[in-house]
N, CA, C and O atoms as a CHARMM CRD file, in Angstrom:
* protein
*
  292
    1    1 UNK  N     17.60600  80.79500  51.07400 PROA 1      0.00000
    2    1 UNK  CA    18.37200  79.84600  50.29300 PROA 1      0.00000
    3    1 UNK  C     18.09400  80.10300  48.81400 PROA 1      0.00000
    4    1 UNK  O     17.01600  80.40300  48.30200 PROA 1      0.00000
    5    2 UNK  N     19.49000  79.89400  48.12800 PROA 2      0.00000
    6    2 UNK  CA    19.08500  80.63800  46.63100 PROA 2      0.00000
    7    2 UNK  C     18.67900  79.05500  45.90000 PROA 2      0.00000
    8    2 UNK  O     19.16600  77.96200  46.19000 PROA 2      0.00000
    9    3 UNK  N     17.68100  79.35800  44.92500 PROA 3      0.00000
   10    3 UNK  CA    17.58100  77.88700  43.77800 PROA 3      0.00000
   11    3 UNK  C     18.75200  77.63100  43.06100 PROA 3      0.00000
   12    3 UNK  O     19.60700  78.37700  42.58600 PROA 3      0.00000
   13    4 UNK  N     18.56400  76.01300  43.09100 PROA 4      0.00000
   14    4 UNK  CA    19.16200  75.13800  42.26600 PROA 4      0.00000
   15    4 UNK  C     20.07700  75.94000  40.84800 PROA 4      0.00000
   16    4 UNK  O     21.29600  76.10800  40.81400 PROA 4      0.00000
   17    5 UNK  N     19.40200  76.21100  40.11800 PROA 5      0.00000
   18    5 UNK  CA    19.27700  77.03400  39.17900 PROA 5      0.00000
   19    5 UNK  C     20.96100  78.55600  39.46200 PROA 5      0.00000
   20    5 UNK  O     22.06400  78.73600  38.94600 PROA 5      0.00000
   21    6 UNK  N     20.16700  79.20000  40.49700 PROA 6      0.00000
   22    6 UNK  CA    20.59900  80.09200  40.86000 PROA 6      0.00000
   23    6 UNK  C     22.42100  79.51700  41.39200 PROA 6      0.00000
   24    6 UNK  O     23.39600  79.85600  40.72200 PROA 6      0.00000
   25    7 UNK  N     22.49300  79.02600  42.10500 PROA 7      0.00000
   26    7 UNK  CA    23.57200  78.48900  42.28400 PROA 7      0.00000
   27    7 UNK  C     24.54700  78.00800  41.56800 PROA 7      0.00000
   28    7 UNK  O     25.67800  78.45600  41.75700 PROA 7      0.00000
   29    8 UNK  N     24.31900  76.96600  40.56700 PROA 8      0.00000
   30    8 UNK  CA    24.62100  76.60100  39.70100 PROA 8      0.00000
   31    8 UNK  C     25.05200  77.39200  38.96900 PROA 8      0.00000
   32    8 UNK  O     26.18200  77.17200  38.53300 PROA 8      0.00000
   33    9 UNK  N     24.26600  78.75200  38.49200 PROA 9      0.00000
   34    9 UNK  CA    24.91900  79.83300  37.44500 PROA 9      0.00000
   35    9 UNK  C     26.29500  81.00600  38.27800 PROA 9      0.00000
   36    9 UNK  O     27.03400  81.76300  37.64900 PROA 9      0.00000
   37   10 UNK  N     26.27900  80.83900  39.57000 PROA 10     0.00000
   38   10 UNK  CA    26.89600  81.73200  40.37800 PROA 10     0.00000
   39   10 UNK  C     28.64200  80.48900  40.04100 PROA 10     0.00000
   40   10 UNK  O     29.69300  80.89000  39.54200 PROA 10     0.00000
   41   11 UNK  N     28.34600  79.05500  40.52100 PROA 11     0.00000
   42   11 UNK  CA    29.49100  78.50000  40.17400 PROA 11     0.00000
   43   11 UNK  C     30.15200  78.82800  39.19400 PROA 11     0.00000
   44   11 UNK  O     31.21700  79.37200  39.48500 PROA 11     0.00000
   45   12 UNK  N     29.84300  78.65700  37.64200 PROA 12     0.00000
   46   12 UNK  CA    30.04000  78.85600  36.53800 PROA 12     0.00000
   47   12 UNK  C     30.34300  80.22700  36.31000 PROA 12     0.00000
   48   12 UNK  O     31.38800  80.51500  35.72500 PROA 12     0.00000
   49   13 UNK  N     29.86500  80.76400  36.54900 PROA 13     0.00000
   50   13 UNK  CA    30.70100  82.50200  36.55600 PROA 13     0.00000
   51   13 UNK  C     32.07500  82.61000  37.55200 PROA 13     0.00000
   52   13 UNK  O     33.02400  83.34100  37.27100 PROA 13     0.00000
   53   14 UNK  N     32.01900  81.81300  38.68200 PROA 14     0.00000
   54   14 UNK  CA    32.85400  81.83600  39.51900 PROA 14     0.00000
   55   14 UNK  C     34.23600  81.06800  39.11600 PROA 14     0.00000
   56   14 UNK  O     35.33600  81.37700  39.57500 PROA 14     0.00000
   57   15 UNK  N     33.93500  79.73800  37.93400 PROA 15     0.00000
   58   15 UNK  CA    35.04600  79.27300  37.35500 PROA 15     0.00000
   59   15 UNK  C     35.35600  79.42200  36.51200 PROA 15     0.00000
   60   15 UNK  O     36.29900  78.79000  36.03700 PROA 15     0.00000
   61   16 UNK  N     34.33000  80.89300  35.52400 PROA 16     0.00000
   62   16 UNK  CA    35.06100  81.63800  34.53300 PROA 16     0.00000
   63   16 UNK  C     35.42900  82.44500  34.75100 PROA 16     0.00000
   64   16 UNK  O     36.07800  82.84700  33.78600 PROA 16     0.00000
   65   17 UNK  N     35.47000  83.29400  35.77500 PROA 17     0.00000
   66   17 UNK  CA    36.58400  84.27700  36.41700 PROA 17     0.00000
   67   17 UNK  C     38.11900  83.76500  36.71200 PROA 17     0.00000
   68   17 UNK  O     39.13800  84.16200  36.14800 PROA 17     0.00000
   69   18 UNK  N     37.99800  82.69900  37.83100 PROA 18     0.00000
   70   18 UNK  CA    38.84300  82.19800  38.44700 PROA 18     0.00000
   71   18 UNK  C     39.80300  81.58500  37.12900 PROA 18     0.00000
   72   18 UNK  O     40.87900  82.13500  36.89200 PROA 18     0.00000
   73   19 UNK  N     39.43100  80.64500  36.45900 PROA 19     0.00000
   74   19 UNK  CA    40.53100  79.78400  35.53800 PROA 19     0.00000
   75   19 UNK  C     40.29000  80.00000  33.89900 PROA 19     0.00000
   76   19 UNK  O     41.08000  79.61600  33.03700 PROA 19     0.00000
   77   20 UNK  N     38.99300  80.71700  33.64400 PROA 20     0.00000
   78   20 UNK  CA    38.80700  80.61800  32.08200 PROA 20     0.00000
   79   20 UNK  C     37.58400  79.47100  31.81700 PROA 20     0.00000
   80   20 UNK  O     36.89400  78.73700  32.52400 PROA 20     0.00000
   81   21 UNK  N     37.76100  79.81700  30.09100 PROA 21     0.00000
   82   21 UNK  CA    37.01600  79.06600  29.20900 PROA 21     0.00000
   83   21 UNK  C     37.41500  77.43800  29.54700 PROA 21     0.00000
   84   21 UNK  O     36.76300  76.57000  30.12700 PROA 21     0.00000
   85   22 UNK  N     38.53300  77.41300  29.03800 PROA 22     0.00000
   86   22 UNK  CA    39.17000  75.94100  29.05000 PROA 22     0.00000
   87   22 UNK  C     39.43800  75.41800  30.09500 PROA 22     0.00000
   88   22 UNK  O     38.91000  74.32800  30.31700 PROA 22     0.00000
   89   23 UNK  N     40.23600  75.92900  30.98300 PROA 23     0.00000
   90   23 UNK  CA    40.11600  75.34500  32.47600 PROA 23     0.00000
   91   23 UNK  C     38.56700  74.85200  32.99300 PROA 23     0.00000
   92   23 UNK  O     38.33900  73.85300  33.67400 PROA 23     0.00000
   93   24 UNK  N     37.61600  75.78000  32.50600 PROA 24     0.00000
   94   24 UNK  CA    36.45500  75.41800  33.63200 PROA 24     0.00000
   95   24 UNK  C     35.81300  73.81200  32.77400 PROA 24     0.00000
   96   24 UNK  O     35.48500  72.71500  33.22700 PROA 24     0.00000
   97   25 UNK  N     35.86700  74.45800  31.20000 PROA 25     0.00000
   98   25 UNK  CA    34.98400  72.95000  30.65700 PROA 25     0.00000
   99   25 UNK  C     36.03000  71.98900  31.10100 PROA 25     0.00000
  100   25 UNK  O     35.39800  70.95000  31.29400 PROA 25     0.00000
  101   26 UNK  N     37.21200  71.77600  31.35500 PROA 26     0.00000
  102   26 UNK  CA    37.97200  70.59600  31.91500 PROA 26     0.00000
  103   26 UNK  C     37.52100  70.36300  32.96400 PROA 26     0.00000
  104   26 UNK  O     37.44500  69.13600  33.03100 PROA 26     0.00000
  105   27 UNK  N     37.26500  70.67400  33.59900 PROA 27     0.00000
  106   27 UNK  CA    36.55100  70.89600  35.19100 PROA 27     0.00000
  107   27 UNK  C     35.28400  70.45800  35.47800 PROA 27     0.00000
  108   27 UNK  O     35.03800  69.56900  36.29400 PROA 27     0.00000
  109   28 UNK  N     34.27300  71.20500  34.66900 PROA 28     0.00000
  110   28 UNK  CA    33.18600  70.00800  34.21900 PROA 28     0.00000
  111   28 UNK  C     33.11000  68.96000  34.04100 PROA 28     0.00000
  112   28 UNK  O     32.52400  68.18200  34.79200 PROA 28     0.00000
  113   29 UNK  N     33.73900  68.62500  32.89400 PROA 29     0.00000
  114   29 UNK  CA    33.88900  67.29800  31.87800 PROA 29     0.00000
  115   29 UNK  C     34.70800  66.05000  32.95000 PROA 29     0.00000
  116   29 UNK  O     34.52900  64.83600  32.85200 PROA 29     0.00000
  117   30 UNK  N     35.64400  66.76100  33.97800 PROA 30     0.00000
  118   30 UNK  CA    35.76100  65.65000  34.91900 PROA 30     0.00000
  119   30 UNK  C     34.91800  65.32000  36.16500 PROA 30     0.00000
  120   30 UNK  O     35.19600  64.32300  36.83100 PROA 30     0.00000
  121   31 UNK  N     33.61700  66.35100  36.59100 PROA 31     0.00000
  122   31 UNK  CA    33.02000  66.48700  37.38500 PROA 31     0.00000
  123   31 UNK  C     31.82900  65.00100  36.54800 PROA 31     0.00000
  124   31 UNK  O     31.53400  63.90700  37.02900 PROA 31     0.00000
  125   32 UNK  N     31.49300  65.52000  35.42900 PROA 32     0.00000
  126   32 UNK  CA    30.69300  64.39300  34.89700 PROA 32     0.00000
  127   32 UNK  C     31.06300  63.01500  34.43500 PROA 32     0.00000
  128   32 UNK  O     30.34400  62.19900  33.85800 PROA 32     0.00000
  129   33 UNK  N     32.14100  62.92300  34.74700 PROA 33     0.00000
  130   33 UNK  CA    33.12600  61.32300  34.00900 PROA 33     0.00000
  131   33 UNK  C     32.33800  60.82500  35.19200 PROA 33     0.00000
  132   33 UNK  O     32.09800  61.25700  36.32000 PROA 33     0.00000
  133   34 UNK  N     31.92100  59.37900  34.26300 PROA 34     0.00000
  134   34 UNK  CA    31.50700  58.30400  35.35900 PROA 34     0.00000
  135   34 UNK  C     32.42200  57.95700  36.24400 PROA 34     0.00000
  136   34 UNK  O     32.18400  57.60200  37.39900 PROA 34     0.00000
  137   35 UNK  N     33.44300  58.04300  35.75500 PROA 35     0.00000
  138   35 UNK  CA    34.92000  57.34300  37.00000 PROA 35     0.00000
  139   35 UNK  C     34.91600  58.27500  37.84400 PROA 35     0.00000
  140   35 UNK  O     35.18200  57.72600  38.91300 PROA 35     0.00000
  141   36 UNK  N     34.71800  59.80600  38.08400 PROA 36     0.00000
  142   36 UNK  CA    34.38800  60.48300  39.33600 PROA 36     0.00000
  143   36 UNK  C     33.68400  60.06800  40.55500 PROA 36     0.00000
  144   36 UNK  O     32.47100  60.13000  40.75100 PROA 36     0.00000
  145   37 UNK  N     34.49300  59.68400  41.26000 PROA 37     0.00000
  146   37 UNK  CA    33.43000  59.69600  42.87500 PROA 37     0.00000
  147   37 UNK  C     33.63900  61.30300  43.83500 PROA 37     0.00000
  148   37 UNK  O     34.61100  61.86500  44.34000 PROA 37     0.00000
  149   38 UNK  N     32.65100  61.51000  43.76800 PROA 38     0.00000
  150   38 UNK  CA    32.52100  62.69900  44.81000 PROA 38     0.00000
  151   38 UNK  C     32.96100  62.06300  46.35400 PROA 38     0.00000
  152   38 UNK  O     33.99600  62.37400  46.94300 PROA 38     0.00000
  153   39 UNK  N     32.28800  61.43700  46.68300 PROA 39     0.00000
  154   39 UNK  CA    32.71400  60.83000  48.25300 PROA 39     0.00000
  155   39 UNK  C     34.25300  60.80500  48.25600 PROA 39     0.00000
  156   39 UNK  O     35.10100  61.42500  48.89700 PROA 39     0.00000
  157   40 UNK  N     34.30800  59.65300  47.09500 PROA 40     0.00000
  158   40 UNK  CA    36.04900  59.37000  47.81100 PROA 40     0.00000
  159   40 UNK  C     37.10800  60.72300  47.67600 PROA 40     0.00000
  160   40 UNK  O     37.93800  60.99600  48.54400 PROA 40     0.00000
  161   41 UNK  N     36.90300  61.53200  46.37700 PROA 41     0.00000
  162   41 UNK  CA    37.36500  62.86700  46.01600 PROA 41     0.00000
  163   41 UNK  C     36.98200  63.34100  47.42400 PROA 41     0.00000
  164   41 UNK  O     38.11500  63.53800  47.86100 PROA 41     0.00000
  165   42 UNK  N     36.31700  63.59500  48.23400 PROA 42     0.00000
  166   42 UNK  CA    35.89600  64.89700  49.26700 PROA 42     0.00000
  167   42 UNK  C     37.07400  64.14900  50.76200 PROA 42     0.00000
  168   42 UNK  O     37.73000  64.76200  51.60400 PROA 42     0.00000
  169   43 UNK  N     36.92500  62.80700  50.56100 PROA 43     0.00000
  170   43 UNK  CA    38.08200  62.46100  51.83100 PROA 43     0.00000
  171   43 UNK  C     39.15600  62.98400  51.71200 PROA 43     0.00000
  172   43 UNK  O     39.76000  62.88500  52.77900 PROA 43     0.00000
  173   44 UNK  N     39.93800  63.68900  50.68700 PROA 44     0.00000
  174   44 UNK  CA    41.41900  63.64000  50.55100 PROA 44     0.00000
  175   44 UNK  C     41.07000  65.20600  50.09600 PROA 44     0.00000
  176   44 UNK  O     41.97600  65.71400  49.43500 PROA 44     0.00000
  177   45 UNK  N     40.00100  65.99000  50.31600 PROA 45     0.00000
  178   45 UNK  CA    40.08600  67.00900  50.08000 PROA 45     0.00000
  179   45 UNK  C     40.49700  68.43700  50.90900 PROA 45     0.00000
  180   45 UNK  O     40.66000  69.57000  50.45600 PROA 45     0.00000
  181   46 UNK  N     40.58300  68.00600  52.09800 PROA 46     0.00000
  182   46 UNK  CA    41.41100  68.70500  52.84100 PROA 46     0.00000
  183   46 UNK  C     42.40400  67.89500  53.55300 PROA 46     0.00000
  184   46 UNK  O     42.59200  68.40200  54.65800 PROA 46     0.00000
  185   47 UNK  N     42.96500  67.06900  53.41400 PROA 47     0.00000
  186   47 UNK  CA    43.31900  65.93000  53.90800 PROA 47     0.00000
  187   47 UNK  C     45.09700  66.48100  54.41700 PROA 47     0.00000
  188   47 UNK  O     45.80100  65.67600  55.02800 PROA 47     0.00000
  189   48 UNK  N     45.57300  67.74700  54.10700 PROA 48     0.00000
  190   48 UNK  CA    46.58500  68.67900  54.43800 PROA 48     0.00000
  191   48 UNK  C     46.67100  69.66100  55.01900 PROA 48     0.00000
  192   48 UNK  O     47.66600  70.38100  55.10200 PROA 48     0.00000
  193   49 UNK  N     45.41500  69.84500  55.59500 PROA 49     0.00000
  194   49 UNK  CA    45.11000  71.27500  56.52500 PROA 49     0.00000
  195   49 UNK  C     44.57700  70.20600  57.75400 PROA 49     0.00000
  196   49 UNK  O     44.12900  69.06500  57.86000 PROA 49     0.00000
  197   50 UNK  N     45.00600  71.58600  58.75900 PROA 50     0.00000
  198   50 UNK  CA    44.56400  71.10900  60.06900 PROA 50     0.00000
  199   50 UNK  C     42.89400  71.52900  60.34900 PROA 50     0.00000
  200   50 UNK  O     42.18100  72.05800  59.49600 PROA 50     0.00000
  201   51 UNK  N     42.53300  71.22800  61.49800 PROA 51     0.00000
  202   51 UNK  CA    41.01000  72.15700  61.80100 PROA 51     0.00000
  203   51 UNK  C     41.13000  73.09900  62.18800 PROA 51     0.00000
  204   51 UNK  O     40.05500  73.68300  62.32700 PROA 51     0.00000
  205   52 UNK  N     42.03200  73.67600  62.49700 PROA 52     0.00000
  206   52 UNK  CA    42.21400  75.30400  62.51000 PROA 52     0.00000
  207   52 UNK  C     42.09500  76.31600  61.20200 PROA 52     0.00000
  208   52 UNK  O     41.59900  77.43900  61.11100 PROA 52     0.00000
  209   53 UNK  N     42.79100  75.41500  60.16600 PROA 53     0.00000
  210   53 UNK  CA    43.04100  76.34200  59.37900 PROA 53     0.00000
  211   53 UNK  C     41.97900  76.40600  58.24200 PROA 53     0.00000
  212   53 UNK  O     41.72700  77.34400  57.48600 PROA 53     0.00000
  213   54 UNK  N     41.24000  74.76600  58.34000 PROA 54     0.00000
  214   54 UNK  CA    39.82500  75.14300  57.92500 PROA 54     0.00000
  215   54 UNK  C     38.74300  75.90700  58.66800 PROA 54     0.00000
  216   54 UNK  O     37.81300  76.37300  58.01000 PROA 54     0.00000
  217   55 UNK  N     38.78300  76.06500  59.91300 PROA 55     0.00000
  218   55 UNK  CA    38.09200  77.10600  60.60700 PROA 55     0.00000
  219   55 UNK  C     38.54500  78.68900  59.71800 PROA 55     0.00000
  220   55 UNK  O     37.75400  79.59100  59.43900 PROA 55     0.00000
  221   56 UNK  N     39.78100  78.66000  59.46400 PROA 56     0.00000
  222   56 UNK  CA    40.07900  79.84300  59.66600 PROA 56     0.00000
  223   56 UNK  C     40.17900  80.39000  57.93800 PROA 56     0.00000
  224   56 UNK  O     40.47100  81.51900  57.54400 PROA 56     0.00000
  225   57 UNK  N     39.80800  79.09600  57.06700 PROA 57     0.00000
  226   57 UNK  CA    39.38500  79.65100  55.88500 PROA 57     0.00000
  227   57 UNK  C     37.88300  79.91200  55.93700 PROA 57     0.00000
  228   57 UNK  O     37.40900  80.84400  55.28600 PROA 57     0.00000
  229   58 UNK  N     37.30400  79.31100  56.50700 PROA 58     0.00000
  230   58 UNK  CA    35.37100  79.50800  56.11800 PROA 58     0.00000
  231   58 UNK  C     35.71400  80.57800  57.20100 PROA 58     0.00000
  232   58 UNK  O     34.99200  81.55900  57.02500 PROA 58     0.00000
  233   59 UNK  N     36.38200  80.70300  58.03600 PROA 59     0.00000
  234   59 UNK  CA    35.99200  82.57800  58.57000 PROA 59     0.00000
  235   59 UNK  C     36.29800  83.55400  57.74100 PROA 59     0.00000
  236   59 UNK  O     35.52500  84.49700  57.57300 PROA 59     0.00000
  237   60 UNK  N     37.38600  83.46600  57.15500 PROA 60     0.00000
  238   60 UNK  CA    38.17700  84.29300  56.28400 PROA 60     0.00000
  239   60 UNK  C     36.41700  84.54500  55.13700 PROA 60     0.00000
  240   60 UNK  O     35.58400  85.44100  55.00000 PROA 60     0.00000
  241   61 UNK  N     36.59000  83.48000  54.70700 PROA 61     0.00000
  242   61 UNK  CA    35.09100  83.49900  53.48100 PROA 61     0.00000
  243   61 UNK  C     34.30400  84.18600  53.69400 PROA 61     0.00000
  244   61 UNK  O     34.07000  85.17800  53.00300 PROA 61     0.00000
  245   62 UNK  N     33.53200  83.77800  54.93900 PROA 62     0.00000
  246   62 UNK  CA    32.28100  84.38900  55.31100 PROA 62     0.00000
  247   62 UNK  C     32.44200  85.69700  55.36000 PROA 62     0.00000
  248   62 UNK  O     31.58500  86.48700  54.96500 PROA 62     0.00000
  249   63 UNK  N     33.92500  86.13900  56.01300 PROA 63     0.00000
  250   63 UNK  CA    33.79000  87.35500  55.78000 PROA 63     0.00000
  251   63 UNK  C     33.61900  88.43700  54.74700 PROA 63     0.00000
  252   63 UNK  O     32.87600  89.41500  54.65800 PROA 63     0.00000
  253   64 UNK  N     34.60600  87.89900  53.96900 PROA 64     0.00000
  254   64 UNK  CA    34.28300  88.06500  52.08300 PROA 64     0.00000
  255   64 UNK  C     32.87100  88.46000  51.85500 PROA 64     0.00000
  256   64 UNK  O     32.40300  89.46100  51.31200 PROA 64     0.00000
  257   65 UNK  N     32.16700  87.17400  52.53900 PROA 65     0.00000
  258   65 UNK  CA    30.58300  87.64600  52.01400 PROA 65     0.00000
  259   65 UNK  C     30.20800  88.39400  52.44200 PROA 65     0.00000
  260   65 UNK  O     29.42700  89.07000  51.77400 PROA 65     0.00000
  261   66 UNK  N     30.48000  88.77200  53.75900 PROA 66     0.00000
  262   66 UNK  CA    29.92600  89.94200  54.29100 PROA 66     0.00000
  263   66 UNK  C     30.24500  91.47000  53.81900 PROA 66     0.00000
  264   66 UNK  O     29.42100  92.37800  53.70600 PROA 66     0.00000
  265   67 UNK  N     31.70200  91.52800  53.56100 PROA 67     0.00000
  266   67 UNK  CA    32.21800  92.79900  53.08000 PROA 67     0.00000
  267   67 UNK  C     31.92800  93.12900  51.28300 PROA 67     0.00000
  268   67 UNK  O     32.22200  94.03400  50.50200 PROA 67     0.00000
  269   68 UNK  N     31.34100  92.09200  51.22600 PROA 68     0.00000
  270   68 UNK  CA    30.92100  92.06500  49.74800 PROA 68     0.00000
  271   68 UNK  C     29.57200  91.89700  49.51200 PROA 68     0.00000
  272   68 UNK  O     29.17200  91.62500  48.38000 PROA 68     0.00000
  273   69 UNK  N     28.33600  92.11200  51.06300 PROA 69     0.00000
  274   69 UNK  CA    27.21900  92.78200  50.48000 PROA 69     0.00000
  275   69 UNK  C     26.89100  93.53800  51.46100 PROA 69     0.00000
  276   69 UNK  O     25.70600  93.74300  51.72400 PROA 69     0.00000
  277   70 UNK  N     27.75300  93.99800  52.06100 PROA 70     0.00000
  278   70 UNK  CA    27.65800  95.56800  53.23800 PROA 70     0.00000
  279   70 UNK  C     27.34000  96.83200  52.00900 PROA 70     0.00000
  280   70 UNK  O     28.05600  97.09500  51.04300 PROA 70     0.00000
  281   71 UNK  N     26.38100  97.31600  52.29900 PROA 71     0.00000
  282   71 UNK  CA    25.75200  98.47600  51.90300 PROA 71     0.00000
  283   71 UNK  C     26.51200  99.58800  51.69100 PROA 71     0.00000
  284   71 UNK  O     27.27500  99.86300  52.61700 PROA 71     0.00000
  285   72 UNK  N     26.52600 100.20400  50.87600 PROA 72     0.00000
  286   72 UNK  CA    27.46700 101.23000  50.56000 PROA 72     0.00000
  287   72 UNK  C     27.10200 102.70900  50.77500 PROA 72     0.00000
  288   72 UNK  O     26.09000 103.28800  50.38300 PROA 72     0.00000
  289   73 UNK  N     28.26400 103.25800  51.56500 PROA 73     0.00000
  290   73 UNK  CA    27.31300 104.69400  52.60300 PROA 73     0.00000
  291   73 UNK  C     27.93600 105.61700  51.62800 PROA 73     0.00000
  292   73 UNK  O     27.73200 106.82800  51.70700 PROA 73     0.00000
């Protein structure tokens, strides 16, 4: 399991790739608003996919991870 630390810096690279400078501090800055609830935000967060197709994204992922630290011959 990677640290606190470690994680945290992997996000942040991951939402300055994905959307940018400005997109990500928006992204932050609403992650830290007191009016944010994580709980109630996470009910409605897949709340349009079936359980298949969340099965079939964290397979899709995992695989990602895998083909993205398979050793290179």
């Amino acid at each position: 399991m990677r640290t606190e630390i470690a994680l945290k810096t992997d996000v942040i690279e991951l939402l300055l790739k994905t959307f940018g400078v400005l997109e990500t501090e928006r992204f932050i800055t609403s992650i830290k608003s007191n009016d944010f609830d994580y709980t109630e935000w996470r009910k409605y967060l897949w709340n349009e996919r079936t359980i298949d197709e969340i099965h079939k994204m964290a397979v899709d992922f995992e695989q990602q991870k895998m083909n993205q630290c398979a050793p290179l011959n």
